[in-house]
MIBA-87294 format. One record per atom (N, C-alpha, C): x, y, z. Coordinates in steps of 0.2 Angstrom, whole numbers, padded with zeros to 4 digits, always signed. Each point is the difference from the previous one (the first is absolute). Layout:
<pts>
XYZ...
</pts>
This chain:
<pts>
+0461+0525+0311+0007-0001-0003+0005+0003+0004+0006-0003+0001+0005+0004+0003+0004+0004-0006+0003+0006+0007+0003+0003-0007+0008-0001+0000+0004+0001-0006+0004-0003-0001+0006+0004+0004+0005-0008+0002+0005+0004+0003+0004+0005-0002+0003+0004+0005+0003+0007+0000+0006-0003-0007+0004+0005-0003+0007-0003-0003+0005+0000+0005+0003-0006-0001+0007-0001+0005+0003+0006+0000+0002+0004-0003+0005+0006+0001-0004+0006+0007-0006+0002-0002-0003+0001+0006-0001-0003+0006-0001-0007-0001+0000-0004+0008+0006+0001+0002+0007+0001-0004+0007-0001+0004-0001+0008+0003+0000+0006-0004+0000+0005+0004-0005+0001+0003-0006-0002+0001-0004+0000+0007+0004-0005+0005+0001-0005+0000+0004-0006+0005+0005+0006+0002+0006+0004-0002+0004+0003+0002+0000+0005+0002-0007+0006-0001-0002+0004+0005-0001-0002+0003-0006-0007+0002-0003-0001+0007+0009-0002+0003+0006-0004-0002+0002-0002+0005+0004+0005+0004+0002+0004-0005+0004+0007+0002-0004+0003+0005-0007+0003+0000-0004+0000+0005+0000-0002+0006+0002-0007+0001-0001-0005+0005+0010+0002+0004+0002+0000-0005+0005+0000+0002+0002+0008+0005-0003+0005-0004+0001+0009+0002-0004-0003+0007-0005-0003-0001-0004+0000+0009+0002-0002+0006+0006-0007-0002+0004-0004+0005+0004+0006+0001+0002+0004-0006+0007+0005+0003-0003+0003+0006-0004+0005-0003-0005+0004+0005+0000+0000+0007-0003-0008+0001+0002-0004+0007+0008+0002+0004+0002-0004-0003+0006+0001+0002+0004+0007+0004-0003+0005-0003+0003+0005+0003-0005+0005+0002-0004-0004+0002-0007+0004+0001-0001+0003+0007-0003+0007+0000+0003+0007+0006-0006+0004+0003-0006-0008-0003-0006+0003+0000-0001-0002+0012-0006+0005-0001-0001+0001+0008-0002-0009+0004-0003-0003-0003+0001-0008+0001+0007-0005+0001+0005+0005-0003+0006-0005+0001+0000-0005-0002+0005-0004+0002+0001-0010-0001-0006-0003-0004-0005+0002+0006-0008-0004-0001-0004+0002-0007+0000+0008+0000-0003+0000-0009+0007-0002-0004+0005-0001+0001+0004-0003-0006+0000-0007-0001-0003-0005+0004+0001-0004-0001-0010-0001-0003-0002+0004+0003-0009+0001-0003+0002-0001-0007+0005+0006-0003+0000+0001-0008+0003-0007-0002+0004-0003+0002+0004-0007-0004-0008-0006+0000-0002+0002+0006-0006-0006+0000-0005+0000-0004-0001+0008-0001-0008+0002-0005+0001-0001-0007+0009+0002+0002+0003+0001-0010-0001-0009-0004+0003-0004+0006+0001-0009-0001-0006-0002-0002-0006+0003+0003-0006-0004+0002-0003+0004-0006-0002+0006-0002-0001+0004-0006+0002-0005-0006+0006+0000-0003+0002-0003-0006-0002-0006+0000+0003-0004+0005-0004-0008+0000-0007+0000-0003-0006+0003+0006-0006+0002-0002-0002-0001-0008+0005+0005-0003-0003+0004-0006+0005-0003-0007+0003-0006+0002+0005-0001-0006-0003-0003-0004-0005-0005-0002-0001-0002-0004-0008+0004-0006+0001+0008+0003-0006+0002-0005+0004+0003-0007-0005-0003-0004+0002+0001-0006-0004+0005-0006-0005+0004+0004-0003+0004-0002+0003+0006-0001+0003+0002-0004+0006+0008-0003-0005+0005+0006-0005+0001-0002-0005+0005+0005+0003-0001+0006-0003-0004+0003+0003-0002+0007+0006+0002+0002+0005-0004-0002+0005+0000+0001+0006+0008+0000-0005+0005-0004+0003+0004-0001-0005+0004+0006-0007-0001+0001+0000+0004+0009+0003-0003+0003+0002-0007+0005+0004-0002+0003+0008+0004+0001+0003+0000-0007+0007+0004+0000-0001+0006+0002-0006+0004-0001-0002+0008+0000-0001+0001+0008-0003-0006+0004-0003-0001+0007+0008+0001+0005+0004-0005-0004+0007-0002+0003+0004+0006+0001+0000+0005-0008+0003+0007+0000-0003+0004+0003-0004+0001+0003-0005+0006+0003+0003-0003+0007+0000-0005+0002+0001-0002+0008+0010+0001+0001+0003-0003-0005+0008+0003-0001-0001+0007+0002-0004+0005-0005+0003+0006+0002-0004+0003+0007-0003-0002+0002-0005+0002+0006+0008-0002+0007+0000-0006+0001+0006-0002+0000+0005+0004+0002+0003+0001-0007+0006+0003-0001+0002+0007+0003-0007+0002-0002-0002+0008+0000+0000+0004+0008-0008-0005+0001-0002+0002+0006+0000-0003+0007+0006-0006-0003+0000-0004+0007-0008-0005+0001-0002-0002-0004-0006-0001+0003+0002-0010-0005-0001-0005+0005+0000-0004-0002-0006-0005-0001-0006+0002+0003-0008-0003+0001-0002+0003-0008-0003-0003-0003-0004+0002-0006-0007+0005+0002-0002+0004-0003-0002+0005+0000-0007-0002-0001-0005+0003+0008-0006-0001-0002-0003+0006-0005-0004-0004-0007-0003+0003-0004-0004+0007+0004+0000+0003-0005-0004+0006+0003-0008+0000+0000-0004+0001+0002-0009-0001-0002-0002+0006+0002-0003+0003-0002-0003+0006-0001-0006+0001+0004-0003+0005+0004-0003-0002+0004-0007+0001-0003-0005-0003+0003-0007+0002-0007-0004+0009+0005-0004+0002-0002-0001+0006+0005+0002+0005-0003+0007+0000-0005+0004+0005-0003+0006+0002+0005+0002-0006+0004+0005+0002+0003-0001+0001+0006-0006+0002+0002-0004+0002+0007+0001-0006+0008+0002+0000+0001+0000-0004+0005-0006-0002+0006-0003+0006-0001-0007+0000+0004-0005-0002-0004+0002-0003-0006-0007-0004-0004+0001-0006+0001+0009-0004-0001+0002-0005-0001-0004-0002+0007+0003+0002+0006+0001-0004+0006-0010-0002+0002+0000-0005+0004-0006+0002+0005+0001+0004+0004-0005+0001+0001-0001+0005+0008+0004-0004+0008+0004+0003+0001+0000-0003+0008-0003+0000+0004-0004-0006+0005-0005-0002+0004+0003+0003+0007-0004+0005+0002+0002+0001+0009+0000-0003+0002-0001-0003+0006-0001-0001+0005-0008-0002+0002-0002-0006+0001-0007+0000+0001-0005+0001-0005+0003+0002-0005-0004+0001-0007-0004-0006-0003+0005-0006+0003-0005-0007-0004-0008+0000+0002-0002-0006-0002-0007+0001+0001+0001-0006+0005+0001-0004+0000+0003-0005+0007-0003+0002+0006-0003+0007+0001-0002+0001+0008-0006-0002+0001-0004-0002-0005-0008-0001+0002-0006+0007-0002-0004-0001-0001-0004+0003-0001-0005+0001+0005
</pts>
């Protein structure tokens, strides 16, 4: 069974965060003083157009409310830090953080077995 749509009074205030959102990101652009210059402000108009379009027609309130949350975490990243690229997730490394568990070993020189026996 599907479950029943959201109330119109909530859809109209989620429609008007995500648009004001869309809108605070085009501003963004515009005056943007990040180390990329022209090229990431025009990155942010392209990501921001192609993001909403993408995602306009979910109607899932869950959803919709990570998407909005995904949009504001990238505004303030943005805003903040100059950083107009979405943020790769963090992964934990397994080993407890160790980096000589995670990695293989590097092979010297000659170490293959490739020589013959």
């Amino acid at each position: 069974r599907r479950a029943p749509p959201p109330p119109r009074e909530a859809m109209a205030s989620t429609r008007q965060r995500a648009l004001s959102l869309m809108r605070s990101m085009l501003r963004c652009s515009m005056g943007w003083q990040g180390d990329g210059g022209r090229r990431e402000a025009e990155y942010i108009v392209l990501e921001t157009s192609k993001a909403f379009r993408a995602r306009r027609d979910a109607t899932d309130p869950a959803l919709v409310e990570r998407y909005l949350r995904e949009g504001e975490e990238r505004l303030y990243m943005a805003n903040n830090y100059k950083i107009a690229y979405a943020r790769l997730p963090h992964v934990a490394l397994g080993g407890g953080g160790d980096v000589k568990n995670v990695l293989p070993p590097a092979q010297m020189p000659g170490d293959d077995d490739a020589g013959g026996s």
